[in-house]
C-alpha positions as CSV (number, residue, x, y, z in Angstrom):
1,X,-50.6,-19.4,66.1
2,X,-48.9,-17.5,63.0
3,X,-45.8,-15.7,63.5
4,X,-45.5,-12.5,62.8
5,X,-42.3,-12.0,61.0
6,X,-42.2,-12.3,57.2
7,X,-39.6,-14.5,56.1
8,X,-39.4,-15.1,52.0
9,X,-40.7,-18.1,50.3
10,X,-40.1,-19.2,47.0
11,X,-41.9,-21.8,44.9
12,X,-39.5,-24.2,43.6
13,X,-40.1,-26.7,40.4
14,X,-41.1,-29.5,42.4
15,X,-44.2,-27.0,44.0
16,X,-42.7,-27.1,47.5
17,X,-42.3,-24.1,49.9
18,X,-38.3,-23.3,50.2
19,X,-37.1,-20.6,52.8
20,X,-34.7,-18.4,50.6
21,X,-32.4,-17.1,53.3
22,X,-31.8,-20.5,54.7
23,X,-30.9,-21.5,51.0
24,X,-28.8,-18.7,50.6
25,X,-27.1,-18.9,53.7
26,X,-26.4,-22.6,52.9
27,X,-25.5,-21.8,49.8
28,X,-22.7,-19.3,50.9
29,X,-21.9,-21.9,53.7
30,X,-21.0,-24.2,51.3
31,X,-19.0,-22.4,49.0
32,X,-16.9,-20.6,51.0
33,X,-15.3,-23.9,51.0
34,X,-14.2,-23.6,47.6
35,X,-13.8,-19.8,47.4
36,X,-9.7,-19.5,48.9
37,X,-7.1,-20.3,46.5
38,X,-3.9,-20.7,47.6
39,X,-1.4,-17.8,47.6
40,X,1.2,-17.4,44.8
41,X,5.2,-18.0,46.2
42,X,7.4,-14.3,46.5
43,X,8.7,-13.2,43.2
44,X,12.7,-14.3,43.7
45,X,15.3,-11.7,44.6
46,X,17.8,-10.6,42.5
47,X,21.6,-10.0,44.0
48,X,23.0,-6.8,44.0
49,X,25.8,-8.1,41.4
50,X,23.1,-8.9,38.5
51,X,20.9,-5.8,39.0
52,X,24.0,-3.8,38.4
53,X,24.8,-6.0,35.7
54,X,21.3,-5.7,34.0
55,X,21.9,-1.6,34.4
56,X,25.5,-1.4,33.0
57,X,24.1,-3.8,29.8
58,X,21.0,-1.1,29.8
59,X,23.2,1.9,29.7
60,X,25.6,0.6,26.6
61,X,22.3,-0.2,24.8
62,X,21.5,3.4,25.1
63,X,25.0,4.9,24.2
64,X,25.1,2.6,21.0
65,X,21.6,3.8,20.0
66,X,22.6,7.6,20.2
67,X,26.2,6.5,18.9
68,X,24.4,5.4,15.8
69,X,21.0,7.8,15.4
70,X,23.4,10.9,15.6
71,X,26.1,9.2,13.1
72,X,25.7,9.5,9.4
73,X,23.5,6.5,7.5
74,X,25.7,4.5,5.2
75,X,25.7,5.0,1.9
76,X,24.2,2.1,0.6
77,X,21.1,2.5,2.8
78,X,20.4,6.0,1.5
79,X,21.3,4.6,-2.2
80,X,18.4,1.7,-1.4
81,X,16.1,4.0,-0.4
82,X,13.1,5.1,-3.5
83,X,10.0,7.7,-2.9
84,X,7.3,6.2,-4.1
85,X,6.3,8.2,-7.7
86,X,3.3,10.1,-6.4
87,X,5.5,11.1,-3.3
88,X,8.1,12.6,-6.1
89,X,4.8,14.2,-8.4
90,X,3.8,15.8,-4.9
91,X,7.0,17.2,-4.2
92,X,7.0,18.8,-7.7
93,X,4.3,19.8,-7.9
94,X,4.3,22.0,-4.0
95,X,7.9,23.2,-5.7
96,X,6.6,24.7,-8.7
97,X,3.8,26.6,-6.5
98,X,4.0,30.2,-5.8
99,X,2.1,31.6,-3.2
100,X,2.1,28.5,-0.5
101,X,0.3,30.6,2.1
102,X,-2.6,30.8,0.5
103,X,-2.3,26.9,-0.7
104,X,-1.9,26.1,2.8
105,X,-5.0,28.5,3.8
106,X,-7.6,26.9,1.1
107,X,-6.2,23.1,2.3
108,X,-6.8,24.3,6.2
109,X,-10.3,25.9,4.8
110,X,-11.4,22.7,3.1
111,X,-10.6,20.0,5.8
112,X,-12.7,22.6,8.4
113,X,-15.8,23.1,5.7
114,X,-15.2,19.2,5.6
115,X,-15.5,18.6,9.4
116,X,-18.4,21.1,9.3
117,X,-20.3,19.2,6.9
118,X,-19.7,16.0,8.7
119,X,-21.5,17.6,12.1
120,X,-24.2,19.0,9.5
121,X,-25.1,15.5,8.4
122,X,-24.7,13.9,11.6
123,X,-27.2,16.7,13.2
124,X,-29.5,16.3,10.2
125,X,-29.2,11.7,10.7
126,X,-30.8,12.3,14.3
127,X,-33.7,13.9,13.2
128,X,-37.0,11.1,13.2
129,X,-38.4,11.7,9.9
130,X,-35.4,13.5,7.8
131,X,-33.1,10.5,7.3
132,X,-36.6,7.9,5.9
133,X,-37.5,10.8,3.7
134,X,-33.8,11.1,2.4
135,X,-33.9,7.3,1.6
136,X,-37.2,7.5,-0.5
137,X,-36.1,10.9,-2.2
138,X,-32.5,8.7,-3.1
139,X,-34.6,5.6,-4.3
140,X,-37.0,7.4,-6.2
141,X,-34.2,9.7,-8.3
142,X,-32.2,6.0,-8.6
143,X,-35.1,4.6,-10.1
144,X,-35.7,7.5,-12.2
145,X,-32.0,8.1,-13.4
146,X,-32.5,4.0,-14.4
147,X,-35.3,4.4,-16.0
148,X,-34.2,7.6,-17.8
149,X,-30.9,6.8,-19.3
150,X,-30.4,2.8,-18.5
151,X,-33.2,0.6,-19.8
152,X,-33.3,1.8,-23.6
153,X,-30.1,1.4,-26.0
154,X,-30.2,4.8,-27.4
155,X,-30.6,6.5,-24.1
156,X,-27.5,4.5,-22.6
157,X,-25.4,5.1,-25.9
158,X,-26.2,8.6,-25.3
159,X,-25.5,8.7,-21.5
160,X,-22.1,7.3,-22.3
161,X,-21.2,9.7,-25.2
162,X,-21.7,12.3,-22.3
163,X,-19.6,10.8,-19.9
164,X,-16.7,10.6,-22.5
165,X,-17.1,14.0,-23.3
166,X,-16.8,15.7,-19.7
167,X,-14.0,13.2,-19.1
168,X,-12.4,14.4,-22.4
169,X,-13.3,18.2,-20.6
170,X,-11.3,17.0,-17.5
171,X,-8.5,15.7,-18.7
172,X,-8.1,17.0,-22.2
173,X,-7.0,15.0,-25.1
174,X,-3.7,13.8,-25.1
């Protein structure tokens, strides 16, 4: 007669019926031997004498570090020391300005218009279809810009004349 309980089989390589619990069990059996590792000796203990000596050492450490960050720098290290040069045109140049509020205001303005446009973009990326179509438009206008100004002599003589002339604009002639 056929029992009634359902115990798992599994078909191994060799096409032979295997009862999995017995396997696992076995399995666990077996390496539980090799599972305990033995246990790690106490950290030592330190005497009184030398954890009061590690303090006291700690404490002058600290009292020669505030001795010397409240004290003056020596002369020679302040004499060493060189601001880079667009450190020094910076400095100028937020000297000469007159109404710093409303520098400060536009700077604050752009790096929040910046963060803005960031979110903008990254809202507009997740969209399915937008950022394939932004690819082709990009391609196609590359292509056409290279086509336009690039591949013929006179056209690229004249695209660079152009480009000297609004760096000219820019930075004036000097």
């Amino acid at each position: 007669m056929a029992s009634t309980t359902s115990t798992p089989f599994s078909l191994s390589s060799s096409s032979t019926l295997i009862d999995t619990k017995t396997t696992i069990r076995q399995s666990a059996a077996a390496s539980s031997q090799w599972v305990a590792l033995p246990t790690l000796p106490p950290p030592p203990v330190q005497s009184q004498s030398r954890a009061a000596k590690n303090t006291a050492y700690g404490r002058k450490i600290a009292r020669n570090v505030v001795a010397m960050a409240t004290g003056e720098a020596p002369a020679e290290v302040v004499a060493t020391i060189e601001l880079p040069e667009i450190v020094k045109t910076i400095q100028e140049s937020w000297d000469k300005v007159e109404d710093k509020y409303a520098v400060t205001s536009l700077a604050v303005a752009g790096g929040v218009a910046l963060c803005a446009s960031s979110g903008m973009i990254s809202a507009i990326d997740r969209l399915p279809l937008v950022p394939g179509v932004l690819e082709l438009v990009g391609i196609g206008y590359t292509a056409w810009f290279a086509y336009k100004n690039l591949v013929f002599k006179p056209d690229r003589e004249v695209l660079i004349q152009k480009i000297k002339e609004t760096y000219y604009e820019i930075i004036g002639t000097s």
